[in-house]
C-alpha positions, 0 to 999 in steps of 0.5 A: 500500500505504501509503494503504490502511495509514494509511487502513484503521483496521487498527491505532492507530498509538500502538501503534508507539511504545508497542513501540518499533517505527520501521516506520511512521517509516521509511516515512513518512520514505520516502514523503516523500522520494520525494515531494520528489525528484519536480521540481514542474514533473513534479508540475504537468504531472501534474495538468494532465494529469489534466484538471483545470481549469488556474487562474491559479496553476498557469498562473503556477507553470508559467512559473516552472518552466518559462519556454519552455512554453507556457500557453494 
C-alpha cells in the first residue's frame, strides 16, 4: 500500500507539511523500522532465494552472518 502511495503521483507530498499533517512521517518512520528489525542474514537468504545470481559479496556477507552455512 505504501509503494503504490509514494509511487502513484496521487498527491505532492509538500502538501503534508504545508497542513501540518505527520501521516506520511509516521509511516515512513514505520516502514523503516520494520525494515531494520528484519536480521540481514533473513534479508540475504531472501534474495538468494529469489534466484538471483549469488556474487562474491553476498557469498562473503553470508559467512559473516552466518559462519556454519554453507556457500557453494
Amino acid at each position: 500500500m505504501l509503494k503504490a502511495a509514494l509511487s502513484g503521483n496521487y498527491v505532492s507530498f509538500g502538501v503534508f507539511r504545508l497542513y501540518g499533517d505527520d501521516a506520511l512521517d509516521n509511516s515512513l518512520n514505520t516502514f523503516v523500522k520494520l525494515l531494520l528489525s528484519i536480521p540481514q542474514s533473513d534479508l540475504l537468504v531472501r534474495l538468494l532465494l529469489r534466484g538471483r545470481s549469488e556474487s562474491r559479496h553476498t557469498r562473503e556477507a553470508l559467512i559473516k552472518t552466518e559462519p556454519n552455512r554453507q556457500c557453494e
